[in-house]
C-alpha positions as CSV (number, residue, x, y, z in Angstrom):
1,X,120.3,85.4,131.9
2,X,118.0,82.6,130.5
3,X,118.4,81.6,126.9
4,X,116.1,79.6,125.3
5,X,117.6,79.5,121.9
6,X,119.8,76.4,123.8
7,X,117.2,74.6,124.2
8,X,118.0,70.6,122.7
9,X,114.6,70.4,121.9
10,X,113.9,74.1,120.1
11,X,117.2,72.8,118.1
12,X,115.8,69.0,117.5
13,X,112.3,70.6,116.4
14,X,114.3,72.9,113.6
15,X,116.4,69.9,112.5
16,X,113.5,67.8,111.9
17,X,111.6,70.7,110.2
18,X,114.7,71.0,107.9
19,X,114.2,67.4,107.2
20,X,110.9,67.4,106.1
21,X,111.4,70.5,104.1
22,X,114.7,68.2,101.9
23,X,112.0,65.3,101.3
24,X,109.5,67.7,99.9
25,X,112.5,69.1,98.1
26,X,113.4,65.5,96.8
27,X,109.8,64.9,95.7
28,X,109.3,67.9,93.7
29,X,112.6,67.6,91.5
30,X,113.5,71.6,93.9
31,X,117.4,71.8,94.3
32,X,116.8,75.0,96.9
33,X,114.3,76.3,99.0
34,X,114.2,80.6,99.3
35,X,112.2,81.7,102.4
36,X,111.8,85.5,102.6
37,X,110.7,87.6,105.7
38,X,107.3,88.1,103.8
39,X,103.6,87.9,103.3
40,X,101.1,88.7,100.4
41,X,101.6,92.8,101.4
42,X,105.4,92.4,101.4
43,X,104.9,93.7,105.1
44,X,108.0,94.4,107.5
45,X,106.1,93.0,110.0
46,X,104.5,89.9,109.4
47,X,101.6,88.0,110.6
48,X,101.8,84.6,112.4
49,X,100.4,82.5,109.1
50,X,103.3,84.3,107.2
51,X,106.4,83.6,109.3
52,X,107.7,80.6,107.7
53,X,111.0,81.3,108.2
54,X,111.2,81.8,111.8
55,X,108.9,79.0,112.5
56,X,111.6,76.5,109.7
57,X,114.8,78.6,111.6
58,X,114.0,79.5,115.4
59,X,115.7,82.7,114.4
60,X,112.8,85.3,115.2
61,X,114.4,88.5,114.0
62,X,112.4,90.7,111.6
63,X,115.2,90.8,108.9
64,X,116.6,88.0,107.1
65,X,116.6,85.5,104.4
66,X,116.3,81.2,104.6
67,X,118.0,79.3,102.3
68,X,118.1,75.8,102.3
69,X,119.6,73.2,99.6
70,X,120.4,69.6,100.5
71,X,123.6,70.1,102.4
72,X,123.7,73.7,103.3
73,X,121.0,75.7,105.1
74,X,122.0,79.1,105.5
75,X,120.2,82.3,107.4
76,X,121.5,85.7,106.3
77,X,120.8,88.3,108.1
78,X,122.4,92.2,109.0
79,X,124.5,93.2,111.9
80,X,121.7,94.3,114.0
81,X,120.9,90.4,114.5
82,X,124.0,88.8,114.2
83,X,124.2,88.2,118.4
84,X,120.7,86.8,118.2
85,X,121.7,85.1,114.8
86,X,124.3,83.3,116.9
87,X,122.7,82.3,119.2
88,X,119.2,80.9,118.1
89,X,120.5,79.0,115.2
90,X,123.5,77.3,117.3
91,X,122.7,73.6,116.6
92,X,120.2,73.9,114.4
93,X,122.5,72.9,111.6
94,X,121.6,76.7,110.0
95,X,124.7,78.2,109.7
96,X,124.9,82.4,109.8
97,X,125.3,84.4,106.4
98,X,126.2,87.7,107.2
99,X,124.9,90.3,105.1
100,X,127.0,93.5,104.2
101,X,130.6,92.9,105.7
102,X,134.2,91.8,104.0
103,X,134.1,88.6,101.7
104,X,130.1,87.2,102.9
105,X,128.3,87.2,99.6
106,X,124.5,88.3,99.5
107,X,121.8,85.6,99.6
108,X,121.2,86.0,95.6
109,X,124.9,86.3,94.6
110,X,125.7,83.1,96.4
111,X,122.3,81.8,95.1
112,X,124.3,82.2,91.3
113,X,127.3,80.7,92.3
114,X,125.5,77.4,94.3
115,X,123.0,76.6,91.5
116,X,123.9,75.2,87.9
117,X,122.0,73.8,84.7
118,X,119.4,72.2,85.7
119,X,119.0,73.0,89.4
120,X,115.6,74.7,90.1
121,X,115.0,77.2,93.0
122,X,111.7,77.4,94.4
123,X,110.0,81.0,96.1
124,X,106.6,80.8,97.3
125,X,104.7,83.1,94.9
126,X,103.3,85.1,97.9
127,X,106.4,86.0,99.2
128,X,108.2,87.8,96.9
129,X,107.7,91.0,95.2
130,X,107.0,90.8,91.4
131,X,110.1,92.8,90.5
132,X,112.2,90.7,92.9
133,X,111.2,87.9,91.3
134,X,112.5,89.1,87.5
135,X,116.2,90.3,89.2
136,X,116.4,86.6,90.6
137,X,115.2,84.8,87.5
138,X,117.8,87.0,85.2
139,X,120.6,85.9,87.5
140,X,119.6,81.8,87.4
141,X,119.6,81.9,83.7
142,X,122.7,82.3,83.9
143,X,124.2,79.8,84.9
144,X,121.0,77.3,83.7
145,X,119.1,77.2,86.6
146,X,115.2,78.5,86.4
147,X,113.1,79.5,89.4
148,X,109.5,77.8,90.5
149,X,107.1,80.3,92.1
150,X,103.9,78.1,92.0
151,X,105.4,75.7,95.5
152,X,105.4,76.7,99.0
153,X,107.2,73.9,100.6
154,X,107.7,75.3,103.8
155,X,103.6,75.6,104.1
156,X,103.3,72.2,102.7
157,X,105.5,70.9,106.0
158,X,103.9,73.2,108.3
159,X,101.2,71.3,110.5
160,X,99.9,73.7,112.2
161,X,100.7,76.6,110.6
162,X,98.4,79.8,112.2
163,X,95.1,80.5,110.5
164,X,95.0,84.2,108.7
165,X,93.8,87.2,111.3
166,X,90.1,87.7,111.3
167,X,90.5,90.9,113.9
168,X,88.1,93.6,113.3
169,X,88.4,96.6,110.8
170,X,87.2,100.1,112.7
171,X,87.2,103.3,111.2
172,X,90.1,105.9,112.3
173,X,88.2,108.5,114.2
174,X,86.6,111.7,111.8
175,X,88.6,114.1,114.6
176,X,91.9,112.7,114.1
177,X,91.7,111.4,110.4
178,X,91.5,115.0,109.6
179,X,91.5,114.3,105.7
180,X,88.5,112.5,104.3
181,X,89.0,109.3,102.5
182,X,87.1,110.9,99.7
183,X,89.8,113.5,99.2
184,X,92.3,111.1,99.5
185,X,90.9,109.2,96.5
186,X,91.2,112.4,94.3
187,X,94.4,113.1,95.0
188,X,95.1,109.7,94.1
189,X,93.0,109.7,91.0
190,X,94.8,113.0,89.7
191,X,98.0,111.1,90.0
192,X,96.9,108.2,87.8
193,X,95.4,110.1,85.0
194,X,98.6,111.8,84.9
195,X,100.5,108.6,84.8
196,X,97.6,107.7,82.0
197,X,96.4,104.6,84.3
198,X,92.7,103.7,84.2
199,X,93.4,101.0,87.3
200,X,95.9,101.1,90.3
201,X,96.0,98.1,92.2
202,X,97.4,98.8,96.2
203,X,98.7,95.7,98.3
204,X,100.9,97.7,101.1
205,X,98.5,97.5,104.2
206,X,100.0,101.0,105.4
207,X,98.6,102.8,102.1
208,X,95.2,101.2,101.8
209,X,94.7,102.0,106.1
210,X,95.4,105.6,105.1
211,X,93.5,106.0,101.7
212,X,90.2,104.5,103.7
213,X,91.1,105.9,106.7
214,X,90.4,102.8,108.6
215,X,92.6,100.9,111.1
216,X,92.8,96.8,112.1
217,X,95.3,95.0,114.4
218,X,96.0,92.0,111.8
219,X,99.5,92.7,112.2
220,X,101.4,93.0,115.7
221,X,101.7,96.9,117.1
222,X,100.5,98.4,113.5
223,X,97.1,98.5,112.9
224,X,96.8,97.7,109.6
225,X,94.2,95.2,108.3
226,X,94.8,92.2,105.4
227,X,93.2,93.7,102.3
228,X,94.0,94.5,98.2
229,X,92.7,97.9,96.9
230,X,92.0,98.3,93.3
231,X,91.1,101.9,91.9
232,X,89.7,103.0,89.1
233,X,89.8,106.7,87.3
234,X,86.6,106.3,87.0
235,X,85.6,107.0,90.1
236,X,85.1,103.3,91.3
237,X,87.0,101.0,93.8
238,X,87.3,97.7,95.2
239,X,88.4,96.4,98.6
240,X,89.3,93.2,98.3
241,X,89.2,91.8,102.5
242,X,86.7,89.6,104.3
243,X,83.9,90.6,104.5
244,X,83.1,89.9,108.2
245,X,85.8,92.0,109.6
246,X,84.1,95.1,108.5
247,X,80.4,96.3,110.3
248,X,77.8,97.0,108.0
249,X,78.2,100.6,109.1
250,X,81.6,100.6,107.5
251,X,80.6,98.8,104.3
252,X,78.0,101.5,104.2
253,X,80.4,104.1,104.5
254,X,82.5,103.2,102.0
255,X,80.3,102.3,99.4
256,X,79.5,106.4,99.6
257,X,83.2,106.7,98.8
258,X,82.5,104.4,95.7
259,X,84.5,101.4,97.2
260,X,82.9,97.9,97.1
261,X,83.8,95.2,99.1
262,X,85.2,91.6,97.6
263,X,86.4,88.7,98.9
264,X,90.0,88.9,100.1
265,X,91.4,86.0,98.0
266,X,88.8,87.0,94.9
267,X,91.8,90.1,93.9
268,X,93.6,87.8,91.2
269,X,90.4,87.2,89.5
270,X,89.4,90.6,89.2
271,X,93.0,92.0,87.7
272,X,92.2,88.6,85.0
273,X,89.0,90.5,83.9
274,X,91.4,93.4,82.9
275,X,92.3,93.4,79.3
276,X,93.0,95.2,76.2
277,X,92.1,98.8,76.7
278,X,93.0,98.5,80.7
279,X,96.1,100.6,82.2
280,X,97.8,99.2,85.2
281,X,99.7,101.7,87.7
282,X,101.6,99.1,90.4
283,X,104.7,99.2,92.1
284,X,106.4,95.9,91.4
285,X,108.0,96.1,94.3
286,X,104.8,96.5,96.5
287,X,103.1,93.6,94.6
288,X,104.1,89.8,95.2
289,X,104.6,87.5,92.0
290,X,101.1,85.8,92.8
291,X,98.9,88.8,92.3
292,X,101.3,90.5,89.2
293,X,100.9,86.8,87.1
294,X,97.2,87.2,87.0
295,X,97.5,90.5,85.3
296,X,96.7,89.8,81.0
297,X,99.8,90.4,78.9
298,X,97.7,92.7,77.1
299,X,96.8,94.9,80.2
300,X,98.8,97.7,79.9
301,X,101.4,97.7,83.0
302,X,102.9,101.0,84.4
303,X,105.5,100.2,87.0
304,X,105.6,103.0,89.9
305,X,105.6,104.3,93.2
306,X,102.3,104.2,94.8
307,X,100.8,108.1,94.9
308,X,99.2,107.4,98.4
309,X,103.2,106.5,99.8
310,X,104.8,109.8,99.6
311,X,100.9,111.8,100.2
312,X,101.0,110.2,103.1
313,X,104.5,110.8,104.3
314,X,103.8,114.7,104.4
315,X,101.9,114.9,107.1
316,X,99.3,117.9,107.1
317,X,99.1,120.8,109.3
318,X,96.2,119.4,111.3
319,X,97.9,116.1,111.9
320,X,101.1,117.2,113.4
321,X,99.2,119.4,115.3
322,X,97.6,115.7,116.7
323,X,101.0,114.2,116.8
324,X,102.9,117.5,118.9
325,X,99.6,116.6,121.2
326,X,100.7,112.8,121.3
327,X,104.1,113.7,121.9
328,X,103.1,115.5,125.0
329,X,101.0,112.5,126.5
330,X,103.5,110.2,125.0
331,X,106.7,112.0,127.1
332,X,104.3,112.2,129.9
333,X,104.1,108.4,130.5
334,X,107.9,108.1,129.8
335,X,108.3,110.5,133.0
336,X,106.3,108.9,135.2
337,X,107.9,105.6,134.2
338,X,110.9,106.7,134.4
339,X,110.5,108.2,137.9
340,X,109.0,104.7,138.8
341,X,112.0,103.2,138.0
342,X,114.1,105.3,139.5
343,X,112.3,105.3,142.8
344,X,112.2,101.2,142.9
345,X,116.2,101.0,142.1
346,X,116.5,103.3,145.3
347,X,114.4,101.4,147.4
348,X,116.3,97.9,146.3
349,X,113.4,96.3,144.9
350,X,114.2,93.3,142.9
351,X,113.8,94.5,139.0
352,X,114.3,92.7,135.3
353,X,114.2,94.1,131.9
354,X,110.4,92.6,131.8
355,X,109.8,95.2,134.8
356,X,110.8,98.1,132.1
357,X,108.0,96.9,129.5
358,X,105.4,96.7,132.1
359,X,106.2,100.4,133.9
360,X,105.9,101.7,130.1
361,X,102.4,99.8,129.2
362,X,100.9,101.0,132.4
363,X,102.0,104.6,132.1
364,X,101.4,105.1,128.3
365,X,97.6,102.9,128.7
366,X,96.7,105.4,130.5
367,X,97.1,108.4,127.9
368,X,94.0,110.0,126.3
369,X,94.3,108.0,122.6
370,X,96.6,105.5,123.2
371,X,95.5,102.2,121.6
372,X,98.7,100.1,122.2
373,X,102.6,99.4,121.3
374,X,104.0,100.5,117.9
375,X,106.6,98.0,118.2
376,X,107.9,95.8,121.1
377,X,110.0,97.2,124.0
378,X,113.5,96.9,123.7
379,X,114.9,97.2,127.4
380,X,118.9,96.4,127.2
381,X,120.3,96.4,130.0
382,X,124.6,96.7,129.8
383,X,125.2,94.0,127.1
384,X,122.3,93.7,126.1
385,X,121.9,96.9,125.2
386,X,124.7,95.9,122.2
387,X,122.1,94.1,120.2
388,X,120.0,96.6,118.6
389,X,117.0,94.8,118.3
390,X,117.2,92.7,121.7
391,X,113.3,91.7,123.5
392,X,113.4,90.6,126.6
393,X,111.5,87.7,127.2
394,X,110.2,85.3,130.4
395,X,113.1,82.9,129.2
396,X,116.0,85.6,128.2
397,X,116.2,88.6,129.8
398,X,118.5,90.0,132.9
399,X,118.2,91.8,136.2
400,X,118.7,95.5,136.5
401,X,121.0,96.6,138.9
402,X,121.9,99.9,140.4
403,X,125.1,100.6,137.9
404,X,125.8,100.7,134.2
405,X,123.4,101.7,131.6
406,X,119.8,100.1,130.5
407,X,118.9,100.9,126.9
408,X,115.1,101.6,126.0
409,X,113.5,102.2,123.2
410,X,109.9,101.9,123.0
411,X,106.7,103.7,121.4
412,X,103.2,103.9,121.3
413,X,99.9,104.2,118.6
414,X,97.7,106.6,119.7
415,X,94.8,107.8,117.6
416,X,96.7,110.8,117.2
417,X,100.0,109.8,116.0
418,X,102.9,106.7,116.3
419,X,105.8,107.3,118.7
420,X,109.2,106.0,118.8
421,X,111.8,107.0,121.4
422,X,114.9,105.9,123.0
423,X,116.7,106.6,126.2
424,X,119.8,105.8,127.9
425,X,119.7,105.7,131.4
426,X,122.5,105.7,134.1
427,X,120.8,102.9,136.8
428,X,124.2,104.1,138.9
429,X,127.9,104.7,138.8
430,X,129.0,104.0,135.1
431,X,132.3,103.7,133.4
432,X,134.1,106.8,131.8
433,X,134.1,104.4,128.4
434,X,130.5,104.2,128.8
435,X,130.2,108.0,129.6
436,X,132.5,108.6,126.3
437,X,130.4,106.4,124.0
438,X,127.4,107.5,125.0
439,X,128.8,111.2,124.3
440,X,129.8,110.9,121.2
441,X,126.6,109.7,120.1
442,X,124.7,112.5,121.6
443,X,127.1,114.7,119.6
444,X,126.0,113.3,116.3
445,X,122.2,113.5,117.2
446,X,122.5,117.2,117.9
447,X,124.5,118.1,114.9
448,X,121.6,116.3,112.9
449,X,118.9,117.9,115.0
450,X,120.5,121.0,114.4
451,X,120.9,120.7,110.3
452,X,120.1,122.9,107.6
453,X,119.5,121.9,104.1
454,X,118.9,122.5,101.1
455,X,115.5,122.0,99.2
456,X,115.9,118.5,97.5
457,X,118.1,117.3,100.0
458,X,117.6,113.5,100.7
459,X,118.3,111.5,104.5
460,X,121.5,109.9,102.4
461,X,123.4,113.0,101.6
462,X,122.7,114.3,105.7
463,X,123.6,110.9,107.5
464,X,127.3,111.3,107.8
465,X,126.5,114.3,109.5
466,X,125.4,111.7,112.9
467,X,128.2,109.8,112.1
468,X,130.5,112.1,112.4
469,X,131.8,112.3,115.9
470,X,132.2,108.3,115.9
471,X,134.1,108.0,113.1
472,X,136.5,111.1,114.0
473,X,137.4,107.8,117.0
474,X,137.2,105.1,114.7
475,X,134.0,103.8,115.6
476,X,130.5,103.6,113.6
477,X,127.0,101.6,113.6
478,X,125.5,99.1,111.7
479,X,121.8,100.4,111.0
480,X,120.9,103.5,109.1
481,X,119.8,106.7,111.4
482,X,116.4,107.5,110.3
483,X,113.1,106.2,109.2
484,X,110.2,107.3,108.3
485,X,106.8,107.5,110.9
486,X,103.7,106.8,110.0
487,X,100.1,109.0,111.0
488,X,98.5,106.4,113.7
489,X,99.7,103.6,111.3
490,X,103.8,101.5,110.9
491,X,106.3,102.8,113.0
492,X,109.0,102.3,109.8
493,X,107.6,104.4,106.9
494,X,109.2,105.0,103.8
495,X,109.7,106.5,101.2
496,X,112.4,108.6,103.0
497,X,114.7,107.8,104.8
498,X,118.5,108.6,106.8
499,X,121.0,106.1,106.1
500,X,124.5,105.4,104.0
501,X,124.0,105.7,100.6
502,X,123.4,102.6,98.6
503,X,124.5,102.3,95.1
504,X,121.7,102.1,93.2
505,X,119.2,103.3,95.0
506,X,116.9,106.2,94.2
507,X,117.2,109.6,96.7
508,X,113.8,110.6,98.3
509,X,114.0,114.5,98.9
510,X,113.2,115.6,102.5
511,X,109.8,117.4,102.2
512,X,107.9,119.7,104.8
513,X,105.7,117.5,107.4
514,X,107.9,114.3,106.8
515,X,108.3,112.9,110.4
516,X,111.5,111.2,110.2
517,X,113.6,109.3,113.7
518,X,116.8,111.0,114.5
519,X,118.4,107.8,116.5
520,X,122.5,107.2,115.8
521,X,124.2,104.4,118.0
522,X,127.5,102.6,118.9
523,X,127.2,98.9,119.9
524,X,129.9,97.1,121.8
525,X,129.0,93.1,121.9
526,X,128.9,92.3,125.7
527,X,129.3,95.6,127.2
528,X,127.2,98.1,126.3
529,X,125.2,99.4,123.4
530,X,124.2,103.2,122.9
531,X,120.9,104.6,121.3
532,X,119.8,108.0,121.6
533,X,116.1,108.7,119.6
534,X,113.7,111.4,118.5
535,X,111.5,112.1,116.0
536,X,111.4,114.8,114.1
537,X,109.5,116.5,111.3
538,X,111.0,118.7,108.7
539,X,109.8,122.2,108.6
540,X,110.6,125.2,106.0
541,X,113.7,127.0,107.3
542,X,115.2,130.1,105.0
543,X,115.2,131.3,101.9
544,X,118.3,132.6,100.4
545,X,119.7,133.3,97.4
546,X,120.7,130.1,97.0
547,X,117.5,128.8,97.1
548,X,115.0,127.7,100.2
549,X,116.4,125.6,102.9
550,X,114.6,123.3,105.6
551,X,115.8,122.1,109.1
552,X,114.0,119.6,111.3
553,X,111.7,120.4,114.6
554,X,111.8,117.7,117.3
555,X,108.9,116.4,118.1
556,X,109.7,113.9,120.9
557,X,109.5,115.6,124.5
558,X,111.5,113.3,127.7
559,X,114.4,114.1,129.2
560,X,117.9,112.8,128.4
561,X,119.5,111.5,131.5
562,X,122.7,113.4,131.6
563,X,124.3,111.4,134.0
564,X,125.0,108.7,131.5
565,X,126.9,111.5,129.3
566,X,130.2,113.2,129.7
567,X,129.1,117.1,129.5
568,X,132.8,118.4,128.9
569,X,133.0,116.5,125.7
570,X,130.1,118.6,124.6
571,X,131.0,121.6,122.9
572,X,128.9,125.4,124.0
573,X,126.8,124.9,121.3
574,X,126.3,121.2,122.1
575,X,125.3,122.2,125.3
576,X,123.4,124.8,124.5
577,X,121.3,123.0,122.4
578,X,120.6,120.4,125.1
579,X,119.6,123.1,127.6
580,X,117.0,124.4,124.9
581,X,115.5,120.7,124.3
582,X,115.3,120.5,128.2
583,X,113.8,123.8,128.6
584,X,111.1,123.3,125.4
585,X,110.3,119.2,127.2
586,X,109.8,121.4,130.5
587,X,107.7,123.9,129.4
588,X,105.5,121.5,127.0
589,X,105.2,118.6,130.3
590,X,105.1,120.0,133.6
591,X,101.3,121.2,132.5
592,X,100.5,117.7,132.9
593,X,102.8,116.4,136.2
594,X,102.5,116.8,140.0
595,X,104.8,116.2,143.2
596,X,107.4,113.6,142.5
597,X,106.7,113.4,138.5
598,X,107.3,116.9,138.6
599,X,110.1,117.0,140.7
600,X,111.7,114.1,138.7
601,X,110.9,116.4,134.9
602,X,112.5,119.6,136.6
603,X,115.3,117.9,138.2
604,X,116.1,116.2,134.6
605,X,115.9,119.3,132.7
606,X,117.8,121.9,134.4
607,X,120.4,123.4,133.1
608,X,123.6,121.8,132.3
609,X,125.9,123.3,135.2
610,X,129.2,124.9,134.3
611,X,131.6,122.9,134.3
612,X,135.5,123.4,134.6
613,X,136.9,121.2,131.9
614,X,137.2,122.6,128.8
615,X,135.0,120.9,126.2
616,X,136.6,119.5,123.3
617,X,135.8,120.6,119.4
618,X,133.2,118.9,118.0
């Protein structure tokens, strides 16, 4: 394996950004520099202009948090990056903070402890979320240190820095946008006047795609657009984006939808116009600090959720109809890459990770719908498989061989719906550790796949249930176990979601037509990591007299390789729920497959074979 994170000059061109960034620091009287993983939309995934920090770190994870003061510089980060953490910031003179284990303190509480009277921390006002920015500014005072949001240093320092996207907006298809943006709007305008806002002012990109039912590819593998929304009760809206990404067609379009069309950077002035008499619904944690200091002290501000967030979590009848549809191309492609592979490692053709990518694109670009990658591959092969969010690359990736385990999870935007699956295969003979692991994963996955609860339930109170197995052998996983899918739009969708309870944190109910991943792991650093993925919607289940209860369908339809599992570990109704997922991918794919894809699917999903160990209790 290549790794270009050891390259002397990758680590001379950080160090010399770092000390550019300390004489900017000098010269504005700033002890400490914060540098978020954000843009103006408070996006997970961030365009090129926006990713300051990986461009002042080298550390190109999606998660984490730059701090630099004149004789620290510190990148925390969670456990899904600390291997990559590692090993892009050695030499750098960044030092890894690791997030969430024993003794590391978070990036704000060692923030309180590093600043005193005096010392001023400086946020570009772009990058951080209005409520963010009140939390951090309570916790300077005190100890007598204040916070700047008016400086972007690390743009300052930045040369070169990428120009904003100018791709082109397109509307989402009438026959798979299903809901009219029109419709949309009411429902949106009911939940205002109930909240009694005249105004609601919209900056996440997923929300304002869906409310207009329009789609852009500003952002890598989501195809959102960069664009403010402002709504008024009165039937009235604004979309604040430039102009020239939008057809005269579209402006047309929406202007019959009562939206007009601003500048993208004119959105400050027109919250300034809002005044006495002017009611305010934004979610100040969906808003940056730029945007929320335009807004008139007399403007009346009501802090919550955006409507459109959980309208469009619930996905409607028509669209899952469009995403079970997706599901079926979607598995399709994953066959006949799969069977690719397969066949190649037979024949002893020389294959890399890279090779894995490439099979996928060409078997999923050729899928009615499909319009491109929901996120980047990840193909881990044996230890690289342990870092959960490895990407091969032409620098850093491995060969495959015909032993061990590869690791992929991938997905796909289609006009019809967003996928997001992963596998485990067995490339050949495997160990009986790796046979156990991968086991005992599959045994939590089915016993959440399998779950009924009750109305009101959220992902927190049901996640144990996929940890289950692991921790019964002293073993767990860093990363939570669902997320939320978005409709043709982000992969990672909140509000709900499945992961450990956080102190603090408000419980989304699971609600009929949320699409949520089903995806537990176990990671072993440089030996093997484990993943197994579906998605899968929540449906309306019984009705007792205790109440109503839900369960989940599984939407995702491709094989599991069983020969990377130990089947006598798996209890009968383990198995037998295996054998019905096998039988339903069967019946729902072989419509679409001939001759050796066929073969492949039936071979793959016949039933588990007796066997003459005696499975042990879940």
């Amino acid at each position: 394996m290549n790794n270009s994170a050891s390259n002397p000059t990758d680590r001379n061109s950080i160090r010399v950004r770092l000390v550019a960034l300390r004489a900017a620091m000098q010269q504005h009287g700033v002890s400490a520099v914060l540098v978020p993983s954000a843009d103006p939309h408070l996006s997970e995934y961030l365009p090129e202009h926006w990713q300051a920090r990986s461009w002042l770190s080298g550390f190109t994870g999606s998660a984490g948090t730059l701090i630099v003061t004149a004789d620290h510089a510190g990148l925390w980060t969670d456990s899904r990056y600390f291997s990559q953490a590692e090993q892009q910031l050695a030499g750098t003179g960044i030092s890894l903070m690791k997030l969430q284990v024993p003794h590391a303190a978070e990036h704000l509480v060692w923030l309180q402890k590093n600043l005193h009277e005096g010392d001023v921390l400086a946020i570009a006002g772009d990058s951080i979320a209005a409520g963010s920015q009140r939390q951090i500014e309570k916790r300077l005072s005190q100890g007598g240190a204040t916070l700047r949001t008016d400086l972007d240093l690390p743009g300052a320092i930045w040369p070169d820095r990428p120009a904003l996207p100018q791709a082109p907006v397109v509307a989402h298809e009438a026959a798979f946008a299903v809901i009219p943006c029109a419709e949309k709007l009411t429902r949106v305008r009911d939940a205002m006047r109930k909240l009694g806002a005249t105004h609601h002012l919209l900056s996440s990109l997923d929300d304002i795609a869906w409310l207009t039912n329009l789609r852009g590819s500003d952002v890598e593998c989501n195809p959102v657009f960069l664009a403010h929304l402002l709504i008024e009760s009165s039937g009235r809206g604004t979309l604040f984006v430039a102009r020239g990404k939008l057809s005269d067609a579209l402006v047309g379009a929406l202007a019959a939808d009562g939206i007009a069309i601003a500048d993208y950077a004119s959105v400050t002035s027109a919250l300034s116009d809002l005044g006495a008499g002017d009611s305010l619904l934004l979610d100040s944690g969906r808003v940056v600090s730029t945007i929320d200091a335009a807004i008139k002290p007399a403007v009346k501000r009501i802090d919550a959720a955006n409507p459109s967030t959980a309208m469009k979590a619930c996905k409607s009848a028509a669209e899952l109809d469009h995403v079970r549809e997706v599901m079926r191309r979607d598995g399709t492609a994953l066959v006949c890459a799969f069977r690719r592979l397969e066949q190649r490692l037979a024949a002893g053709m020389a294959l890399t990770e890279l090779d894995v990518d490439t099979l996928l694109y060409e078997e999923r670009s050729i899928q009615p719908g499909y319009v491109g990658k929901s996120f980047d591959t990840i193909a881990g092969y044996q230890a690289n498989g342990a870092l959960p969010h490895y990407r091969a690359t032409p620098e850093q990736h491995s060969d495959l061989q015909a032993k061990g385990l590869l690791l992929i999870d991938s997905g796909g935007q289609y006009l019809g719906g967003t996928t997001d699956i992963t596998r485990v295969l067995a490339l050949g003979p495997t160990t009986e550790e790796q046979r156990r692991d991968a086991t005992l994963v599959m045994k939590g996955m089915i016993a959440l796949s399998r779950a009924r609860f009750p109305k009101g339930a959220s992902g927190p109170q049901l996640d144990a249930l996929a940890r289950a197995p692991l921790w019964a052998s002293g073993m767990d996983y860093g990363h939570g176990t669902g997320h939320g899918v978005g409709y043709f739009l982000n992969v990672h969708e909140g509000p709900h979601g499945i992961r450990p309870p956080v102190s603090g944190s408000a419980l989304v109910a699971l609600e009929p037509g949320m699409i949520s991943s089903i995806e537990p792991g176990l990671y072993k650093p440089g030996r093997h990591g484990i993943r197994h993925e579906n998605l899968a919607v929540v449906i309306e289940a019984d009705q007792t007299e205790f109440g109503e209860f839900y369960a989940f369908e599984t939407l995702t339809l491709c094989p599991f390789d069983r020969n990377a599992l130990e089947i006598s570990l798996l209890n009968p109704e383990e198995r037998a729920w295996l054998d019905d997922y096998h039988a339903s991918v069967r019946a729902a794919l072989s419509p679409l497959l001939e001759e050796a894809d066929l073969e492949w699917l039936n071979r793959h999903c016949a039933p588990l074979q007796a066997t003459s160990k005696e499975a042990i209790p879940a």
